[in-house]
C-alpha positions in Angstrom: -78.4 20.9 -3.5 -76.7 23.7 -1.7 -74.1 26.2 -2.3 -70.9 24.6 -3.7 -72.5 21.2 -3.7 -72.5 18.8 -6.6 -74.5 15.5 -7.0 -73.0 13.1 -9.6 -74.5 9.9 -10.6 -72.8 6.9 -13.2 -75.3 4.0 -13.9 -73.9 1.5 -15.1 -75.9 -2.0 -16.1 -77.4 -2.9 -12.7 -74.9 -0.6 -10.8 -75.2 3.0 -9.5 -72.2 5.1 -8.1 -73.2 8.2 -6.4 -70.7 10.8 -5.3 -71.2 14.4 -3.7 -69.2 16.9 -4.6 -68.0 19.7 -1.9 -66.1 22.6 -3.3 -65.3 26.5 -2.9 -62.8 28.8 -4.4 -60.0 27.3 -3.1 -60.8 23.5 -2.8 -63.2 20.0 -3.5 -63.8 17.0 -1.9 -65.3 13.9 -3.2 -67.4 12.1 -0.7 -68.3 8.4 -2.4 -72.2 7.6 -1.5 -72.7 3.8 0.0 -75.8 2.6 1.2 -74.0 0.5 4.1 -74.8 -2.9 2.5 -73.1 -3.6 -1.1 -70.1 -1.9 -2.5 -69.0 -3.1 -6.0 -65.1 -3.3 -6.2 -64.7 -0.9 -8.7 -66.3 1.8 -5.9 -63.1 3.4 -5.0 -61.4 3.7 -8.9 -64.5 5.4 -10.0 -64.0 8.2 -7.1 -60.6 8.3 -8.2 -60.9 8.9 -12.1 -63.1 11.6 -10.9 -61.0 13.2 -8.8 -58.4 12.8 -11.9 -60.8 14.2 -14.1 -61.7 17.1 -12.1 -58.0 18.0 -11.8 -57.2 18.0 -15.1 -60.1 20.3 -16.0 -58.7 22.8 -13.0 -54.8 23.0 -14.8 -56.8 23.6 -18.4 -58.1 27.0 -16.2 
């Protein structure tokens, strides 16, 4: 990993949900990792409770 790079993984059964994390001091983004073939349906809401997640550790800072 780089600099102001995250890797996050969530296995879950027979599913796997990889994300990379960009940040710096003033921002994040969450890029959702998809191997081109499959995408489970839930894809998209687990990027999005992260994102939630993420922000409410920033407004505890």
């Amino acid at each position: 990993m780089a600099p102001g790079q995250i890797l996050g993984r969530l296995a879950l059964r027979s599913h796997v949900a990889e994300v990379d994390v960009h940040y710096d001091a003033e921002s994040y983004s969450i890029n959702l990792k998809y191997d081109g073939v499959d995408i489970h349906r839930n894809h998209n809401g687990l990027g999005q409770n992260l994102d939630r997640a993420i922000n409410e550790q920033i407004h505890k800072l």
